[in-house]
GUBA-790028 format. One record per residue (C-alpha): z, y, x; residue number from 1. Coordinates in Angstrom, 1 decimal, padded with zeros to 4 digits, m for minus. Example, Ala and Ser with C-alpha at 12.3 -4.5 7.8 and 13.67 -1.06 7.14 Angstrom:
((007.8,m004.5,012.3),1)
((007.1,m001.1,013.7),2)
***
This chain:
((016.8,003.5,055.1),1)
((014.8,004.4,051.8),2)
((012.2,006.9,052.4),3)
((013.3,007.7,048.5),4)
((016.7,008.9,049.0),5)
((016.5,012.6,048.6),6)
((017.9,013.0,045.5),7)
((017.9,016.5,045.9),8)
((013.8,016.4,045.5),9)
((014.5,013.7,042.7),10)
((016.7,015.7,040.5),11)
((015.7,019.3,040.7),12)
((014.9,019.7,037.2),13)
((018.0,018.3,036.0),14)
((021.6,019.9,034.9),15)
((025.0,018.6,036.1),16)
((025.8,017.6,032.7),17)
((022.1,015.8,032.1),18)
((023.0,014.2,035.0),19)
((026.5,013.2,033.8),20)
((024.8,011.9,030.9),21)
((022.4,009.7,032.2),22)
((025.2,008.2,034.6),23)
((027.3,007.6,031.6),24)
((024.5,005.7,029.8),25)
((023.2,003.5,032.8),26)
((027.0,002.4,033.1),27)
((026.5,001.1,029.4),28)
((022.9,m000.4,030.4),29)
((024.3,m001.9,033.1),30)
((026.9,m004.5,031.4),31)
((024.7,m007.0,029.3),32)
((027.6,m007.8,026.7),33)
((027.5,m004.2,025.7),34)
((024.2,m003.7,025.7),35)
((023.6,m006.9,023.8),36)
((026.1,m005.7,021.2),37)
((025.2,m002.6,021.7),38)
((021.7,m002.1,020.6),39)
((022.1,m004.9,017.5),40)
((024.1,m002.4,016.1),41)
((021.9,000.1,016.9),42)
((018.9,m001.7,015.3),43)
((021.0,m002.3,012.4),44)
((022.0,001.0,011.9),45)
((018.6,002.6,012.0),46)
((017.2,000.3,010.0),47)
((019.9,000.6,007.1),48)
((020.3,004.2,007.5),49)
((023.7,004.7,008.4),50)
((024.6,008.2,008.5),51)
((024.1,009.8,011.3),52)
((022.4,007.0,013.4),53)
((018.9,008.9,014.2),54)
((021.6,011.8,015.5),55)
((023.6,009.2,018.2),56)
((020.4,007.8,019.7),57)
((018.5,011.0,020.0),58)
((021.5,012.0,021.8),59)
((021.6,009.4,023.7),60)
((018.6,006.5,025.0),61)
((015.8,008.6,023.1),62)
((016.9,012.2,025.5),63)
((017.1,009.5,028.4),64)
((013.6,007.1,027.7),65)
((011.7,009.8,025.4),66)
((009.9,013.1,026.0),67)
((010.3,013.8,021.8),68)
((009.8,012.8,018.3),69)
((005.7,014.4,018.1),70)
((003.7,015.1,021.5),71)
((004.2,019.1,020.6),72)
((008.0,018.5,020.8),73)
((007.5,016.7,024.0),74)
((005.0,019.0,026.1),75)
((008.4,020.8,027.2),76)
((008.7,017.3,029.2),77)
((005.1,017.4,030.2),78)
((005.2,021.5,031.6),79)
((008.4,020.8,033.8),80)
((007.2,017.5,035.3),81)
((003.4,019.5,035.9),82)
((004.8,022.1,037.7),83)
((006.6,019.4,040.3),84)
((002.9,018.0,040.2),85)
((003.6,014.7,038.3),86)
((001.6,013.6,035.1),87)
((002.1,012.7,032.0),88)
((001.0,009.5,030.2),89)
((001.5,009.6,026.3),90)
((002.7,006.9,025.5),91)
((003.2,006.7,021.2),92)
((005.7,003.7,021.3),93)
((005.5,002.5,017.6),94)
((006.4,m001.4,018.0),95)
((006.6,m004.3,015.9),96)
((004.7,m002.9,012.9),97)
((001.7,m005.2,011.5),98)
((000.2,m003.6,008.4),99)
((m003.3,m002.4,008.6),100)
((m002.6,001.3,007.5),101)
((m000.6,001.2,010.2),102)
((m002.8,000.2,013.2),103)
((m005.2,002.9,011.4),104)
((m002.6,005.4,011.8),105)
((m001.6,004.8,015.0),106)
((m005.7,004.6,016.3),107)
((m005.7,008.1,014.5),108)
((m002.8,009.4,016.7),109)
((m004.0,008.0,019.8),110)
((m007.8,009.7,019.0),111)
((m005.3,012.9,018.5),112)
((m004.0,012.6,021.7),113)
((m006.9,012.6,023.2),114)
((m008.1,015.6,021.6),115)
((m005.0,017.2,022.0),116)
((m005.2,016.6,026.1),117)
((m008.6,017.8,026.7),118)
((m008.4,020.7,029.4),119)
((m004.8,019.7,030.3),120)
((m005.0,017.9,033.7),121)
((m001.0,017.4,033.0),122)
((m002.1,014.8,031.0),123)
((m004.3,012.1,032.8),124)
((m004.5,009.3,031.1),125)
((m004.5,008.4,027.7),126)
((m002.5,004.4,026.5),127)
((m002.8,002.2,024.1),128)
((m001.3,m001.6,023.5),129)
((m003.7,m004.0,022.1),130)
((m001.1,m004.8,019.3),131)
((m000.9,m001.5,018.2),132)
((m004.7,m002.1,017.2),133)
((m003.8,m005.5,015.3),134)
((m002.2,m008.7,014.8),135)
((m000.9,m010.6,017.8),136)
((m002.0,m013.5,015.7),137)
((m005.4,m012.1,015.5),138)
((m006.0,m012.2,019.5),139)
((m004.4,m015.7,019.7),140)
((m007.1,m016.6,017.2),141)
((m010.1,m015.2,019.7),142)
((m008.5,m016.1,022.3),143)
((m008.5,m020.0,021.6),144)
((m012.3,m019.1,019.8),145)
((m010.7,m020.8,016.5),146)
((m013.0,m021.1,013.5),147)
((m012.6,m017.9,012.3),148)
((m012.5,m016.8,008.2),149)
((m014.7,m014.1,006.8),150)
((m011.3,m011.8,006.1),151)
((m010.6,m012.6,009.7),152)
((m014.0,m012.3,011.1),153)
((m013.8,m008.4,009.1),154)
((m009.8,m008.0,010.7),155)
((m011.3,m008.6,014.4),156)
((m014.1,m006.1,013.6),157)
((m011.6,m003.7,012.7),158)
((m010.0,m004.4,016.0),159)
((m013.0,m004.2,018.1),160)
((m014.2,m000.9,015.9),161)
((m010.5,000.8,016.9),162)
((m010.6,000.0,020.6),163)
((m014.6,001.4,019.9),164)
((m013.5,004.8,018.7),165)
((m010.8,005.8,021.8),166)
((m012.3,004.0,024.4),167)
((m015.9,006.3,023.1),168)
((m013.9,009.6,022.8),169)
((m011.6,009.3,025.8),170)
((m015.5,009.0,027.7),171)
((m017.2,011.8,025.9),172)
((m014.0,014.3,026.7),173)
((m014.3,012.3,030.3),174)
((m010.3,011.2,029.7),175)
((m008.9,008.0,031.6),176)
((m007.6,004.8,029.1),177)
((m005.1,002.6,030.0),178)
((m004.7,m000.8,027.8),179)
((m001.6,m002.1,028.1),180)
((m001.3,m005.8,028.7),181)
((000.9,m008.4,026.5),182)
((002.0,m011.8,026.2),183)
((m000.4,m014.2,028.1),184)
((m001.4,m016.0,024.4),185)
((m003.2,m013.0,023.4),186)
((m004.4,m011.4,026.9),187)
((m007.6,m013.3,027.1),188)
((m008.7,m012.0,023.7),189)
((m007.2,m008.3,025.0),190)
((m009.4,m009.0,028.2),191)
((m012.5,m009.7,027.0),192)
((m012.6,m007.2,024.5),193)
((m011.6,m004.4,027.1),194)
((m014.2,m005.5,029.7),195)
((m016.8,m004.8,026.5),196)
((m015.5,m001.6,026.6),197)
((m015.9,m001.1,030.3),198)
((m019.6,m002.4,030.6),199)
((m020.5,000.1,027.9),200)
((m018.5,003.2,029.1),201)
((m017.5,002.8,033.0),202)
((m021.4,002.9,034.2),203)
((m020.3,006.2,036.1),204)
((m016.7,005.8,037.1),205)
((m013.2,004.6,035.6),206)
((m012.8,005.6,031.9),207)
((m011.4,002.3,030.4),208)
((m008.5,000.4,032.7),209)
((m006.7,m002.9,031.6),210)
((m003.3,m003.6,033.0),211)
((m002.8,m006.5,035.3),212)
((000.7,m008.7,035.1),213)
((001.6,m010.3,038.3),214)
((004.4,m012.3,037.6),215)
((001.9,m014.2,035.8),216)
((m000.3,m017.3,037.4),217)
((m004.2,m016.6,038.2),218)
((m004.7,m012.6,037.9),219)
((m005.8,m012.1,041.6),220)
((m008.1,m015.0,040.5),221)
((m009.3,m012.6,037.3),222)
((m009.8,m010.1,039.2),223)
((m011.8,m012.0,041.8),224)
((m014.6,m013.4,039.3),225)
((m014.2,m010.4,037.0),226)
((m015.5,m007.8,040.1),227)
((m018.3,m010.2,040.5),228)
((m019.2,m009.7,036.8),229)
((m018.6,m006.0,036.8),230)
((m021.0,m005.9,040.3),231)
((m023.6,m007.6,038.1),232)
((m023.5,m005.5,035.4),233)
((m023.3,m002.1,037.0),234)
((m019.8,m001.1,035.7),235)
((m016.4,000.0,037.6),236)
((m013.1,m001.0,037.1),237)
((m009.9,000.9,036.2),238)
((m006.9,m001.6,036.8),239)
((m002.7,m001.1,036.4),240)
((m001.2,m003.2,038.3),241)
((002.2,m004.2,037.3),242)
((005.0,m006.8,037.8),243)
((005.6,m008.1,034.1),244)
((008.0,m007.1,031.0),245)
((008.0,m010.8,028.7),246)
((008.9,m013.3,031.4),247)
((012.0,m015.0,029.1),248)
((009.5,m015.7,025.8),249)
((006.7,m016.8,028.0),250)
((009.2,m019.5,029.7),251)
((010.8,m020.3,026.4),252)
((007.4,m020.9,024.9),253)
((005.7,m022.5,027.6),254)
((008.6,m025.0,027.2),255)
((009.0,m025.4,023.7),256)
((005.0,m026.1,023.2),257)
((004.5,m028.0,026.3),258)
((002.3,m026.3,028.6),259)
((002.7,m024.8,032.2),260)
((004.7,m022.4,032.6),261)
((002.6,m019.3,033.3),262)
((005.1,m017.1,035.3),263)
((005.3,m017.1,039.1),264)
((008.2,m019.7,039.9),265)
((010.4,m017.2,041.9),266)
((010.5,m013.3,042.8),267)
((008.9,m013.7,046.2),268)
((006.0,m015.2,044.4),269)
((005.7,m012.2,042.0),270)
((005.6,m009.7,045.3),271)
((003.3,m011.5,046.9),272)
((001.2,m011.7,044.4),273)
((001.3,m007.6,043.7),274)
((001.2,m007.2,048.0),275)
((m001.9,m009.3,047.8),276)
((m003.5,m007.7,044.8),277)
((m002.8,m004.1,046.7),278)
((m004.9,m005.7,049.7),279)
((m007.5,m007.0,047.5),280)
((m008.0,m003.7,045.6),281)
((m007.9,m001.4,048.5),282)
((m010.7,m004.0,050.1),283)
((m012.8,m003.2,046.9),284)
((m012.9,000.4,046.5),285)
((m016.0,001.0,045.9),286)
((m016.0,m000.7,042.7),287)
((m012.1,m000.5,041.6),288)
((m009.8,002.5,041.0),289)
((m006.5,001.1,040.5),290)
((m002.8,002.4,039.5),291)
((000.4,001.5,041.1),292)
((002.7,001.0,038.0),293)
((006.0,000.3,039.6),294)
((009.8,000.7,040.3),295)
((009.9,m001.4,043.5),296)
((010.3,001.0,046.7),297)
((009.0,m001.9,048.8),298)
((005.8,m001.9,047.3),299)
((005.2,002.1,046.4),300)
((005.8,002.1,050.2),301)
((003.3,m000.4,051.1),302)
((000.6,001.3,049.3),303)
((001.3,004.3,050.6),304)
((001.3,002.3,054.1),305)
((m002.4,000.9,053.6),306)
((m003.5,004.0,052.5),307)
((m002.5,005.6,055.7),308)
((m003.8,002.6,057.8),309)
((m007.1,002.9,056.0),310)
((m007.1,007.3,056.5),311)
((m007.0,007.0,052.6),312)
((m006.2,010.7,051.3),313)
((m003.4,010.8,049.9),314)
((m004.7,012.4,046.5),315)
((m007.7,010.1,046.6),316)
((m008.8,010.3,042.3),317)
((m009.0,006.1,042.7),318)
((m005.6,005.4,043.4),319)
((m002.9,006.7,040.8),320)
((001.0,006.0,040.9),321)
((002.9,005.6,038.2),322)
((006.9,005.0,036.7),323)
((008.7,005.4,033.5),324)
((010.3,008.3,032.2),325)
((014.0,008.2,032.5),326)
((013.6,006.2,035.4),327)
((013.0,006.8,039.3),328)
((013.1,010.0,039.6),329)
((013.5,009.3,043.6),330)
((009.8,007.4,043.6),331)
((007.8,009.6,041.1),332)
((009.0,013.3,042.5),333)
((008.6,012.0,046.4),334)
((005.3,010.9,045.9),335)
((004.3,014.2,043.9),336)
((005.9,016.1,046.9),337)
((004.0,014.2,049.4),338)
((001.0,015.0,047.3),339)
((m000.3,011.7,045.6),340)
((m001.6,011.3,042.6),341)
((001.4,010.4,040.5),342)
((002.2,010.1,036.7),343)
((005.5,009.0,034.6),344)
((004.8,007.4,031.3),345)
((006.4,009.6,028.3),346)
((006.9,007.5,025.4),347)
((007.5,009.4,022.1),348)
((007.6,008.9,018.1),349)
((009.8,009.6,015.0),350)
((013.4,008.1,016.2),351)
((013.2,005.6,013.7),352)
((010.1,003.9,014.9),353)
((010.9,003.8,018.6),354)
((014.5,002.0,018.3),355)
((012.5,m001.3,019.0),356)
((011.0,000.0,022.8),357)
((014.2,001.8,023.8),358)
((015.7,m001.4,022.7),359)
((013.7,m002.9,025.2),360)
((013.8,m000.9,027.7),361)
((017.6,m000.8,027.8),362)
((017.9,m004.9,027.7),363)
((015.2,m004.5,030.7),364)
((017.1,m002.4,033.0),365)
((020.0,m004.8,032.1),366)
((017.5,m008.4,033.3),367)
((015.9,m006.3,036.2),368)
((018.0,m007.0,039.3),369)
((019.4,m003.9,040.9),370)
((017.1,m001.5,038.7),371)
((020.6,000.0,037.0),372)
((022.6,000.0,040.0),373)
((020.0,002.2,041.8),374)
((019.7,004.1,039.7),375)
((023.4,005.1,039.5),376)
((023.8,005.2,042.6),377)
((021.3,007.8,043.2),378)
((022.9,010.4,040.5),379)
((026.2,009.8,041.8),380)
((024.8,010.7,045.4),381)
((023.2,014.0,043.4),382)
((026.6,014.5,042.1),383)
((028.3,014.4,044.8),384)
((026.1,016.6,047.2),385)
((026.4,019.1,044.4),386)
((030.0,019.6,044.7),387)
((029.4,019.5,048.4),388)
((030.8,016.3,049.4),389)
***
C-alpha cells in the first residue's frame, strides 16, 4: 500500500464542493476525445472573445491549475499552503508569445517577483523558462554555433542581459532560481548560458538551478562532466530533476529530420534513469543541491528512502520536493507533514494569456498514464470518508 493515501492529510484545506469540482473536471481530463475537443474550443473562444469565455475557464481549469490572475490575487493560495508547510513557486505562465516587448515585460515581472518575495520564506524559489526570455529560434541558432547576424548577435545579448538581471537580483536578495528546461534543440544553448550564470553567482551555495529531463538520452552524462567543470571552477550546482513534458514533438521531429530519437525508448528506461540520477546526486552532495520535481509515488518514496539510509535530515536545505498545483495533493501535503522541504509550483497570469499552459497541462494529464485516474480516485476516497462511508 501507498504511503500517500491519507487523503484526509491531502485535502484538509479543501470544501466538499471544491472537491466535487475538481472530480467533475478530472472526469473531463480524463477522456482524450473531450479534451481534444474540448480545449480547441476553448482556445478558440479566448482568442476570439466570445462572451463569457474568460468567465467558464476561470471557473473551471484556471481555479483547478492556477493560484490567480496577479501574484497579489494569488498569495491567498500561497498563505493556506504555508501554514500546512508547503511552498510556493511562482510560476508566470505566459506561453507562446515572441515579441521582444514581451520577453521585456515578462523579465520585468519575474524581477517583480523576486522583489515581491523577499522576507517571505513561503516563497522559495523564484522560475523562469528560457523562452520566456526569447526566440526558441534564437537558442537553436547558439546551440548549433550558426554564423550569427549583427541583429542576431544584439537579440542573444538581450537574452543573455535578461537571464543577467534575475539570475543577479535573485543572488543579491539571496532568492533560489529555477530555469525551466525545453525542447532538446534549444537546451544546449539554455545550458550553457545558465552554467554562465552559475560560475558567476553559485560561488557560495545554490542560487541559479537548471532543470534536468530524464526521459531524454545523455543527462546523467551532463551532469557527470558538468560537476567536473563546476569542481574546477569553484561553483555549486542547483539541479530539478524531472521526467519530461514534449516527448510526442521530440519523436515526431527526430523522425521527420532524420536524426536519433532523443527520448528514452520505453518507461522503465525513463525511471531508471531518474532512480540513477537520485543515486548520483545524493553521492555528490557536497557540490549539488537538487529538487525532486515529480508526481511518481515510486520515486518521491525512493528519495525519501536514500535519505533515510544515508541519516539525511529530512529538512536538509539541499534537497527540495516539488509538484504542481492542482495536482497531488497526497504527495506534496505528506511530505510537508513528515517535514521535508516541499513546494507546489503556482502558475498564474491574466486568463487570457494562460489558456495555452492549462491547455497543456489538461492534454498532459490526459497522455500521462494513470495521473487522472489517481487522482480521482483519491477525492472520491475523501468523498466518501466524509459522509462516513
Amino acid at each position: 500500500m501507498s504511503i500517500f493515501n491519507n487523503t484526509q492529510i491531502a485535502f484538509a484545506d479543501k470544501s466538499d464542493s471544491q472537491l466535487r469540482k475538481a472530480f467533475w473536471m478530472f472526469k473531463l481530463i480524463e477522456q482524450p476525445t473531450l479534451t481534444k475537443i474540448g480545449t480547441g474550443i476553448l482556445n478558440f473562444s479566448i482568442h476570439n472573445n466570445v462572451p463569457f469565455a474568460d468567465n467558464i475557464v476561470k471557473a473551471t481549469l484556471f481555479e483547478q491549475f492556477c493560484g490567480g490572475e496577479t501574484r497579489e490575487e494569488s498569495l491567498k493560495a500561497v498563505n493556506q499552503m504555508w501554514k500546512r508547510g508547503v511552498g510556493s513557486i511562482f510560476d508566470y505562465s505566459i506561453e507562446g508569445k515572441e515579441e521582444e516587448e514581451t520577453f521585456d515585460a515578462v523579465c520585468k515581472e519575474i524581477k517583480d517577483i523576486i522583489k515581491f518575495s523577499v522576507g517571505n520564506p513561503a516563497i522559495p524559489f523564484i522560475v523562469f523558462k528560457p523562452t520566456a526570455f526569447g526566440r526558441i529560434g534564437m537558442y537553436e541558432e547558439i546551440g548549433k554555433n550558426a554564423e550569427l547576424t549583427s541583429s542576431q548577435k544584439s537579440e542573444w545579448e538581450r537574452i543573455v542581459k535578461r537571464f543577467d538581471e534575475v539570475c543577479r537580483l535573485c543572488f543579491e536578495h539571496d532568492k533560489k532560481v529555477m530555469i525551466d528546461a525545453e525542447e532538446t534543440w534549444m537546451q544546449d544553448a539554455a545550458d550553457h548560458l545558465v552554467e554562465e550564470m552559475m560560475e558567476k553567482y553559485n560561488k557560495e551555495k545554490a542560487i541559479v538551478w537548471n532543470t534536468i529531463q530524464l526521459y531524454r538520452t545523455g543527462r546523467l552524462e551532463y551532469m557527470e562532466a558538468h560537476i567536473q567543470r563546476a569542481n574546477e571552477k569553484g561553483y555549486f550546482i542547483g539541479y530539478k530533476i524531472v521526467r519530461g513534458a514534449y516527448m510526442e514533438k521530440e519523436r515526431e521531429r527526430a523522425a521527420e529530420m532524420n536524426y536519433p530519437d532523443p527520448i528514452q525508448p520505453t518507461k522503465d528506461a525513463t525511471d531508471k534513469n531518474y532512480n540513477d540520477s537520485v543515486d548520483f546526486l545524493l553521492e555528490n552532495l557536497d557540490s549539488v543541491s537538487f529538487f525532486v520535481g515529480t508526481h511518481n509515488e515510486k520515486s518521491t518514496e525512493l528519495v525519501m528512502d536514500k535519505m533515510q539510509e544515508r541519516s539525511i535530515a529530512h529538512d536538509d536545505n539541499r534537497i527540495y520536493f516539488g509538484q504542481l498545483y492542482g495536482m497531488s495533493d497526497n504527495i506534496t501535503y505528506y511530505l510537508a507533514d513528515k517535514n521535508y522541504n516541499v513546494g507546489k509550483y503556482l502558475p498564474y497570469g491574466p486568463v487570457k494569456d494562460v489558456v495555452p499552459y492549462l491547455t497543456r497541462r489538461a492534454q498532459e494529464n490526459t497522455s500521462v498514464k494513470g495521473q487522472t485516474g489517481r487522482e480521482l480516485g483519491l477525492i472520491q476516497k475523501e468523498l466518501d470518508r466524509r459522509k462516513g462511508k
